[in-house]
C-alpha positions as CSV (number, residue, x, y, z in Angstrom):
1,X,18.8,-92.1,-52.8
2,X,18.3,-90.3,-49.8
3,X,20.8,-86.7,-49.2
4,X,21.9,-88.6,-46.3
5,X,22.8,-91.9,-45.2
6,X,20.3,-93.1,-42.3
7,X,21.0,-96.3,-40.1
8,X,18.0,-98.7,-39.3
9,X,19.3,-97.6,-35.5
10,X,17.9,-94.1,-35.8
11,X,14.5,-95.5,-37.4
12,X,14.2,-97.4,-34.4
13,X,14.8,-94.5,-32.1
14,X,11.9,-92.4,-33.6
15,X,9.6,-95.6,-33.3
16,X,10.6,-96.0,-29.8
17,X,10.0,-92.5,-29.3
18,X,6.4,-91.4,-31.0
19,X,5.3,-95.4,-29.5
20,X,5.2,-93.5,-25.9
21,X,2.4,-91.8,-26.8
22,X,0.5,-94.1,-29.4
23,X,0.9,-96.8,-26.7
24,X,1.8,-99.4,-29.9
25,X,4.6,-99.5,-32.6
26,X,2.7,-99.9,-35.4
27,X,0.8,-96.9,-35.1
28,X,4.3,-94.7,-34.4
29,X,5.7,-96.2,-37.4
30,X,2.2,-95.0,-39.7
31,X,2.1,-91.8,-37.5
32,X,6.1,-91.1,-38.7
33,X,5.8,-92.8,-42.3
34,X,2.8,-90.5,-42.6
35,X,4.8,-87.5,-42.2
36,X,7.4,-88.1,-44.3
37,X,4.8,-88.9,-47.3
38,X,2.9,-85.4,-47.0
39,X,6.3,-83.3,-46.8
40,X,6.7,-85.5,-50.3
41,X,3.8,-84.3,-51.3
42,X,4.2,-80.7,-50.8
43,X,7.8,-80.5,-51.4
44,X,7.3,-82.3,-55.0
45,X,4.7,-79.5,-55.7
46,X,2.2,-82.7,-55.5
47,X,-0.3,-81.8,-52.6
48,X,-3.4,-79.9,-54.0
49,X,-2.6,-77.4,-51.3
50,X,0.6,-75.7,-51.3
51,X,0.4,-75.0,-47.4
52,X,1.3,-78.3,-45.2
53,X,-0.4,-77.3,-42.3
54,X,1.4,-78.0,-38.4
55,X,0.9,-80.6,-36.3
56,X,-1.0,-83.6,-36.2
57,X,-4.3,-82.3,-37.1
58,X,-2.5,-80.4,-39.7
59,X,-1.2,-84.0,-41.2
60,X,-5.2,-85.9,-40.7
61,X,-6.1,-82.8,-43.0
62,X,-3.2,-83.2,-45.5
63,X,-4.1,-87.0,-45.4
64,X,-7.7,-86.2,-45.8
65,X,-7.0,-84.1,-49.1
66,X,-3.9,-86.2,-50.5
67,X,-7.2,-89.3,-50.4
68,X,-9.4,-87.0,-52.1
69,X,-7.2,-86.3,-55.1
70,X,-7.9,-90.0,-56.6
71,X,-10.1,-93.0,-55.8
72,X,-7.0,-94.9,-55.3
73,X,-5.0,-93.0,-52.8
74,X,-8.5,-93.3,-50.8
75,X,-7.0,-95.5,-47.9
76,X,-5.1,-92.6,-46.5
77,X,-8.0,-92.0,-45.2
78,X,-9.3,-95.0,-44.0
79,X,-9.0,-95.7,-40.5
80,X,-9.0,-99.1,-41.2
81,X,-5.5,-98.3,-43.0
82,X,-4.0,-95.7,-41.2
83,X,-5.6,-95.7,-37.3
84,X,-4.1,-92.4,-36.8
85,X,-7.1,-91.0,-34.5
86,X,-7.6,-93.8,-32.3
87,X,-3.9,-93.2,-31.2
88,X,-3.6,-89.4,-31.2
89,X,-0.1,-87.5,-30.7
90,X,1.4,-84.8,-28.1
91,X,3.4,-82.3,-28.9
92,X,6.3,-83.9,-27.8
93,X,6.2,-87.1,-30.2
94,X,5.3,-84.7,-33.0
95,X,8.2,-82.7,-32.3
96,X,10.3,-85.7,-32.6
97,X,9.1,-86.6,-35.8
98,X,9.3,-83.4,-37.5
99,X,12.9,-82.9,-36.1
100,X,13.4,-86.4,-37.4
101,X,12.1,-85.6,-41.1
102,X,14.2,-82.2,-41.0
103,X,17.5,-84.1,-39.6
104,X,17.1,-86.9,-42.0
105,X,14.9,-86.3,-45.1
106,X,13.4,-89.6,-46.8
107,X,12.5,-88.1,-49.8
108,X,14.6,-87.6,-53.2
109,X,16.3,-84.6,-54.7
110,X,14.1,-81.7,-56.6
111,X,13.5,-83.7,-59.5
112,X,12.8,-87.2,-58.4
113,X,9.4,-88.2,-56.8
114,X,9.7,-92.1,-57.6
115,X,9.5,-92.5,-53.6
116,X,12.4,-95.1,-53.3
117,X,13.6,-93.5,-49.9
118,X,10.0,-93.2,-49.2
119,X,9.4,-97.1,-49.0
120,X,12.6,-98.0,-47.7
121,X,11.9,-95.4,-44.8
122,X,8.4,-97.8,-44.4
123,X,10.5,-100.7,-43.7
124,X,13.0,-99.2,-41.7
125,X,10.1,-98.0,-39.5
126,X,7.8,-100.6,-38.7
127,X,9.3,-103.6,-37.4
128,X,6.3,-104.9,-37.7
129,X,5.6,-104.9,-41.3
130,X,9.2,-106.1,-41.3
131,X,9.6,-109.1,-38.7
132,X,5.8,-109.8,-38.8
133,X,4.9,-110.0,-42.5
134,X,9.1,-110.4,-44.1
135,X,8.4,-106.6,-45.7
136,X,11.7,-106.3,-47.5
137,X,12.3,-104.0,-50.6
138,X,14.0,-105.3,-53.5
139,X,16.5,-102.4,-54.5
140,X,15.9,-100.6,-57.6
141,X,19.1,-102.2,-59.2
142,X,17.6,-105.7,-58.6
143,X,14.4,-104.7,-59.6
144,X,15.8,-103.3,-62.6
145,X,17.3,-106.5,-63.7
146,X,14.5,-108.9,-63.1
147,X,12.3,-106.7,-65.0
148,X,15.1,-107.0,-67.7
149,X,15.1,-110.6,-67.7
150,X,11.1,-111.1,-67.5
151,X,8.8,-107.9,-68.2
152,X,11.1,-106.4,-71.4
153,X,11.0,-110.1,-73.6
154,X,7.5,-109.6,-73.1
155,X,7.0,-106.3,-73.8
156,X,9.1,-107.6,-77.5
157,X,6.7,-110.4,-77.6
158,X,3.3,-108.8,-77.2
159,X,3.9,-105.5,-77.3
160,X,3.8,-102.1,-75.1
161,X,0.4,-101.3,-75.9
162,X,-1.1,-105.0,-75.0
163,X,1.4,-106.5,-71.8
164,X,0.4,-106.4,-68.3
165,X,2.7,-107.3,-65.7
166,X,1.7,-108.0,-61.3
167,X,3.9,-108.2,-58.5
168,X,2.2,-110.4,-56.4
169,X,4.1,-109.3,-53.1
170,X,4.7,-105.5,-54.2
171,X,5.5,-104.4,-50.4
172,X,5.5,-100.1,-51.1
173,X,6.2,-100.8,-54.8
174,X,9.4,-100.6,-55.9
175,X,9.5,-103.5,-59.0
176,X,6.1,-101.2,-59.5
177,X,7.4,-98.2,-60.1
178,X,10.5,-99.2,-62.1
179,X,7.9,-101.6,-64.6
180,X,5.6,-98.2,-65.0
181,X,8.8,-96.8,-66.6
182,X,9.8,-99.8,-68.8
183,X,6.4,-99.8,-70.0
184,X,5.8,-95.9,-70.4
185,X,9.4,-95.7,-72.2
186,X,9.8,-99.3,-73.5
187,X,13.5,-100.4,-74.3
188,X,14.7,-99.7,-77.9
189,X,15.9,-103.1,-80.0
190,X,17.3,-102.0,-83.4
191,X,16.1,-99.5,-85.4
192,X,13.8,-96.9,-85.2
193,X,13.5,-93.9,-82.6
194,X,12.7,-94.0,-79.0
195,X,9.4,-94.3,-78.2
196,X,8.1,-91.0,-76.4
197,X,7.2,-91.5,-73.4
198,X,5.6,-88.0,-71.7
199,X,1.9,-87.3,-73.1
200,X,-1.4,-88.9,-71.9
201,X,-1.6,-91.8,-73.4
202,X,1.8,-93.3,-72.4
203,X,1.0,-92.5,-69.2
204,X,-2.1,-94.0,-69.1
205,X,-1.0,-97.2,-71.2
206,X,2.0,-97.3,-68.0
207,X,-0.7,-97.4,-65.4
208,X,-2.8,-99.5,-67.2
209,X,0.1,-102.4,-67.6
210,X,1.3,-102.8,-64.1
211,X,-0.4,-104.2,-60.8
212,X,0.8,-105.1,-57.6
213,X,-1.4,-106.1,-54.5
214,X,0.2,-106.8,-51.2
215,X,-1.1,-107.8,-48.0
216,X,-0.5,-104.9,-46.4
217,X,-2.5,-102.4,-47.0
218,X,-0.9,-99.0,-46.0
219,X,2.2,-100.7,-48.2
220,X,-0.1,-101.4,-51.2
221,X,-1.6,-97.4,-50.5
222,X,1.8,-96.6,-50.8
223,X,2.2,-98.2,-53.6
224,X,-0.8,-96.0,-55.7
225,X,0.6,-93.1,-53.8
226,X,3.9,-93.9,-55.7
227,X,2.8,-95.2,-59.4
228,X,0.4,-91.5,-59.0
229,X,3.2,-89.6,-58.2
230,X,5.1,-90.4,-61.0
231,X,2.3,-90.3,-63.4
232,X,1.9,-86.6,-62.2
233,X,5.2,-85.5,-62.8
234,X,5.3,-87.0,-66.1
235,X,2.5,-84.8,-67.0
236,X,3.2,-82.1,-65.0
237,X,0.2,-81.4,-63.0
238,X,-0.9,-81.8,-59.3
239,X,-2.0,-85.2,-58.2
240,X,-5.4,-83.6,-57.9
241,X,-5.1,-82.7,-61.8
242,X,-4.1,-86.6,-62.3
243,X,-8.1,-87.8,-63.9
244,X,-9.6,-90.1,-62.2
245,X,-10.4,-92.1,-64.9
246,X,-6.5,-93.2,-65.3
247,X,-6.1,-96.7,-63.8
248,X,-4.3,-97.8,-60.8
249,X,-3.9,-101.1,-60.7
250,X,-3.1,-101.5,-57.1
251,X,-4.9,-103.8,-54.2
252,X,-4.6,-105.0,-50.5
253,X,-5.4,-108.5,-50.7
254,X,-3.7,-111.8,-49.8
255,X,-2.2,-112.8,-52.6
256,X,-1.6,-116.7,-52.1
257,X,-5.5,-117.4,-50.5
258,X,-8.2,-114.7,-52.2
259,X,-9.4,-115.8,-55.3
260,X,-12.0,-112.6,-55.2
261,X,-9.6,-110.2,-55.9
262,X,-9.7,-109.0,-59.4
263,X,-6.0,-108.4,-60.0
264,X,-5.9,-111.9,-59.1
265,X,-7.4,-113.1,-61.7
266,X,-6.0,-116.5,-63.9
267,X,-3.7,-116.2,-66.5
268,X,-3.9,-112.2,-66.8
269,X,-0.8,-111.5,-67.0
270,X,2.5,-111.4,-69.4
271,X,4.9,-110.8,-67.0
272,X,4.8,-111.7,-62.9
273,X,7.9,-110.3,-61.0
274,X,8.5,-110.6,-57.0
275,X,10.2,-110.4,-54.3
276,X,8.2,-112.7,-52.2
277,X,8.6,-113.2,-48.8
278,X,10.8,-115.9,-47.4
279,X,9.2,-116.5,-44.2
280,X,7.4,-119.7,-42.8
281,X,4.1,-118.8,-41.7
282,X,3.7,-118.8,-37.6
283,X,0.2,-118.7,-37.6
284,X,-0.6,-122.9,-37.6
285,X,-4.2,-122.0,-39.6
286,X,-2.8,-119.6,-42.0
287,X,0.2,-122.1,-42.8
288,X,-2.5,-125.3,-43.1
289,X,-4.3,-123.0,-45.7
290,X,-1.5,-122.2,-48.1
291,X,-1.0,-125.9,-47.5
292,X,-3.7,-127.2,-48.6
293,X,-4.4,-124.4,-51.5
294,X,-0.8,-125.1,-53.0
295,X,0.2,-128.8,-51.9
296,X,2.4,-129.5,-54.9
297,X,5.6,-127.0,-53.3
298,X,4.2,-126.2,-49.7
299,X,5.8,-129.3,-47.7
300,X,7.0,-129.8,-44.3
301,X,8.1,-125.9,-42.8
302,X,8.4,-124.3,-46.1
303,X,9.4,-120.9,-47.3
304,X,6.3,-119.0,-48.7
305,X,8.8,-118.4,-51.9
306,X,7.6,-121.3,-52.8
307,X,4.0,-121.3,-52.9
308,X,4.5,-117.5,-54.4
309,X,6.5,-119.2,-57.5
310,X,3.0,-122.0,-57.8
311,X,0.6,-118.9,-57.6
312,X,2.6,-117.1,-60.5
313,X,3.4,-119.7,-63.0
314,X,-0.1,-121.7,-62.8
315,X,-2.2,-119.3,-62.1
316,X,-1.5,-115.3,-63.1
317,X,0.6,-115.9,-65.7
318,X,-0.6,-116.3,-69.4
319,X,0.9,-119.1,-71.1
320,X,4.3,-118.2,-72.4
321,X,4.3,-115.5,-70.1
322,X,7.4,-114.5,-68.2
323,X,7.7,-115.3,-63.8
324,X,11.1,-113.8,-62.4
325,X,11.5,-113.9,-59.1
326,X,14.4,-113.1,-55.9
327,X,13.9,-115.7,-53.5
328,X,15.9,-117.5,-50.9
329,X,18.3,-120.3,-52.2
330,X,17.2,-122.5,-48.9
331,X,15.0,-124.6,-50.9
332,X,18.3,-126.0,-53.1
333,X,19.2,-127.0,-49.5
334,X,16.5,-128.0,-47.3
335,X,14.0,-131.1,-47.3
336,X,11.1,-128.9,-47.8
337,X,12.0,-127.9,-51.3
338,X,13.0,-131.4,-52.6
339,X,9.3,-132.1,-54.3
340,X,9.8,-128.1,-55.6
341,X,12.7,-129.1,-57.4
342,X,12.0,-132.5,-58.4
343,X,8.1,-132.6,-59.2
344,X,7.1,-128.6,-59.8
345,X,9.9,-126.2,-61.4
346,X,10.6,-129.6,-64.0
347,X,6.8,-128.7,-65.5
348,X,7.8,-125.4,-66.8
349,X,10.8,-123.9,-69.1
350,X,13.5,-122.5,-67.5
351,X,15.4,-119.6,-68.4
352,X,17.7,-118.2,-65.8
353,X,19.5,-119.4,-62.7
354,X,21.4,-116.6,-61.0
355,X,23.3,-117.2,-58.0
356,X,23.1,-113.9,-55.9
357,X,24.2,-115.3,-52.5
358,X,27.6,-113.7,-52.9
359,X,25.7,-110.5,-54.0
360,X,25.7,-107.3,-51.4
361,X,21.8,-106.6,-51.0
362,X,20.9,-104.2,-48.4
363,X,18.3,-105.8,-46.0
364,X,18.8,-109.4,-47.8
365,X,20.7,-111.3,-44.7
366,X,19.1,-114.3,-46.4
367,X,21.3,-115.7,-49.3
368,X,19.1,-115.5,-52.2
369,X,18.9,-116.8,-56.2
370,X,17.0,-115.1,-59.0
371,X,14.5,-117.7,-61.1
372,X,13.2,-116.7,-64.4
373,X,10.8,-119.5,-65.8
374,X,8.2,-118.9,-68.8
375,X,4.6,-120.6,-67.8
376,X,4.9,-123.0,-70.5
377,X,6.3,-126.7,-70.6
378,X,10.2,-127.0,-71.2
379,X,11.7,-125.8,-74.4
380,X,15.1,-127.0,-75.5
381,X,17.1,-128.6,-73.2
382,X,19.5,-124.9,-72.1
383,X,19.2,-123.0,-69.1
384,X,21.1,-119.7,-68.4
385,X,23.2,-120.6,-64.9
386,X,25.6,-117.9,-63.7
387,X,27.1,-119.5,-60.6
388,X,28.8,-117.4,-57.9
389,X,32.3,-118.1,-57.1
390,X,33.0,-115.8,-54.3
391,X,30.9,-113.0,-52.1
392,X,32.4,-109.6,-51.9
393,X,35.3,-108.5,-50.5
394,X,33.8,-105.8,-48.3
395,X,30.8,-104.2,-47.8
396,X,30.8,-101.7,-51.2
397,X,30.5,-98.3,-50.7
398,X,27.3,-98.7,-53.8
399,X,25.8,-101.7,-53.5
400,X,24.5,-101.5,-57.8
401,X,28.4,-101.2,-57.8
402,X,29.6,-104.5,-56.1
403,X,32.2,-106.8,-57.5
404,X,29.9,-109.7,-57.6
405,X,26.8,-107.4,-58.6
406,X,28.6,-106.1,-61.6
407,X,29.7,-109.9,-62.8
408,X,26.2,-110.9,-62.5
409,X,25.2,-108.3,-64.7
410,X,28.4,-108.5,-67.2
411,X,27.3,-112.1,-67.4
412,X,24.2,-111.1,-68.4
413,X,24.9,-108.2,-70.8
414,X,27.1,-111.4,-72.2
415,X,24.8,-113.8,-72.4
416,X,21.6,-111.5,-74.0
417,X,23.6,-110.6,-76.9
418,X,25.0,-113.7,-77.8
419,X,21.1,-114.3,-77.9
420,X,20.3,-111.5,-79.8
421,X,22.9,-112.5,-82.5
422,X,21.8,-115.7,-82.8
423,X,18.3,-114.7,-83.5
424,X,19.6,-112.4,-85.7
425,X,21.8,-115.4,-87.6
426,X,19.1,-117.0,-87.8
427,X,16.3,-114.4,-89.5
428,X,19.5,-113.5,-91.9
429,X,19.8,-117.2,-93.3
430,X,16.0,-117.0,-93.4
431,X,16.0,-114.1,-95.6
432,X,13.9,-111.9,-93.3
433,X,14.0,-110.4,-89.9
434,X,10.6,-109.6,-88.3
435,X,10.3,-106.5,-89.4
436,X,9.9,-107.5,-92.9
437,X,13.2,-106.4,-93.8
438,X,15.0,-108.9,-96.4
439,X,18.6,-109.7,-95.3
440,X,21.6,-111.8,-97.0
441,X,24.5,-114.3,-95.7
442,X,27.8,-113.5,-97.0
443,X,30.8,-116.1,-97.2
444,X,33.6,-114.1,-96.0
């Protein structure tokens, strides 16, 4: 989504670069990531003032008044979140970070302010969010799809105005941002027009529905910088015009051990989506913890997937509710995930099994499987498996436009309305769909 293609190598290099003066990478990869969110800002028309001012005092003050706009894009100026004055910039790093931003923009064209190329740019940047807490973005394609497969039946089955979805792991919220739009224009099944999507209230009802909480915590203020931006486009105001009275869902917790977070809370939600984080924990105390919280899945050196799946389907989801997840396929293959696959998943009703091993995802090296279970014991004895056959060819030019990508979705298209027929047989020889419309069977 970016105007021009940018190799991780060249995120590096600016790191590299600005970390002479900050003295640490993690502070040259907020100090850069920074930047490139306030040129968002003004260049969307979003920033309350329509001067960016220069250099880094000019950014603390853009940062200053981008927090002020709404109680939840408050962190940007938290120290706490973004540690910007403890490691202060010369001119030098400064130059190489606006010549950076100006050389290879990370934001969208004129009318786009979703912030995709903003939180890829996040992970590209700070290796320590990436190698230290397994900060990897789930494409919008992917993201797209397990939202299709998880957050749209429920939005059919309780409705736009009542369903709340979480991403548990949101990292700088892409499965956010693309679950505000499914809500705030809901798919159309059938008759009937589109729903609009534009005023107030859809907006509202959007923001309302969807929560993610990460434990990062500039990732998760990304996140509410994201899900804000797009509310104030949709409206057309400044995101100091956005009330501060509309909800923002959005938290910096750890997701698998706080139990005082409210987004946390049990059985809250219709749909939970993720892209959890593959990793074993290094830290021995931290590991013993999500050991002992989650002992039915978290054996021997486990991948937190796992433990991420037990969080989601016995505690945030509502019964019936929908858990889709991309997660590494290492537990079909490993020790640690025998008593996953034998003792927990068996407990609740499968839906889906998708093999995307073969699938290019940028920034997956790990070969990975979708899951889509309903919080609920099994029903019927049928699971949807689309088994991969072979990996692409090449490395595709668009990666939503792979070989093996585009089966897995064919197969899906394929398999959804078969579905939807068959319910449809089966209101027709019962004389009624659910809208209350009366319907005959023919002999033909």
């Amino acid at each position: 989504m970016t105007t021009r293609t940018l190799t991780p190598a060249a995120y590096d290099k600016l790191t590299t670069t600005v970390a002479r003066d900050t003295g640490e990478r993690r502070t040259a990869a907020l100090w850069s990531h920074a930047a490139a969110l306030v040129r968002h800002a003004h260049e969307h028309g979003l920033a309350p003032d329509s001067h960016r001012p220069p250099g880094p005092d000019g950014l603390l003050k853009s940062l200053e008044e981008l927090a002020g706009c709404h109680p939840a894009l408050a962190p940007l100026a938290d120290p706490d979140v973004l540690p910007l004055r403890e490691h202060p910039l010369g001119s030098a790093a400064w130059a190489a970070i606006e010549e950076f931003w100006d050389r290879h923009p990370a934001l969208e064209g004129e009318h786009r302010v979703d912030g995709y190329a903003l939180g890829d740019a996040y992970q590209l940047l700070s290796d320590e969010a990436r190698k230290g807490r397994a900060l990897c973005q789930t494409p919008p394609w992917v993201a797209r799809l397990l939202l299709r497969l998880s957050l749209e039946p429920a939005i059919e089955e309780w409705g736009p105005a009542d369903v709340r979805m979480i991403d548990p792991a949101c990292g700088t919220g892409h499965i956010a941002v693309a679950a505000f739009h499914m809500v705030r224009v809901p798919p159309v099944r059938g008759r009937g027009p589109a729903p609009v999507g534009h005023g107030p209230r859809a907006v509202e009802r959007a923001l309302a529905a969807v929560s993610g909480v990460d434990l990062d915590a500039y990732a998760a203020a990304l996140t509410a910088y994201r899900l804000l931006s797009c509310s104030a486009s949709v409206l057309g105001v400044r995101l100091d015009q956005v009330p501060a009275s509309l909800p923002v869902n959005v938290a910096a917790a750890d997701s698998l051990l706080d139990r005082t977070e409210p987004l946390l809370a049990g059985g809250a939600y219709h749909a939970c989506v993720a892209n959890p984080p593959y990793i074993t924990p290094k830290d021995a105390a931290v590991r013993d913890r999500v050991r002992a919280a989650y002992p039915q899945v978290a054996v021997g050196k486990y991948s937190l997937a796992l433990p991420f799946t037990a969080l989601m389907l016995e505690h945030l989801a509502a019964p019936g509710g929908f858990v889709a997840q991309l997660t590494a396929n290492s537990f079909m293959k490993r020790e640690f995930g025998r008593r996953y696959v034998t003792e927990f998943l068996p407990r609740f009703d499968a839906r889906w099994i998708i093999d995307t091993s073969g699938a290019y995802i940028p920034g997956h090296g790990t070969p990975t499987c979708i899951l889509v279970h309903r919080a609920r014991p099994p029903v019927g004895d049928t699971v949807t498996v689309i088994r991969g056959n072979r990996g692409e060819p090449h490395v595709p030019e668009d990666p939503a436009r792979g070989l093996v990508w585009r089966a897995i979705e064919e197969a899906v298209d394929s398999r959804l309305a078969w579905d939807r027929f068959r319910a449809g047989a089966a209101r027709a020889r019962s004389g009624e769909d659910h809208t209350g419309v009366a319907y005959w069977e023919f002999s033909m």
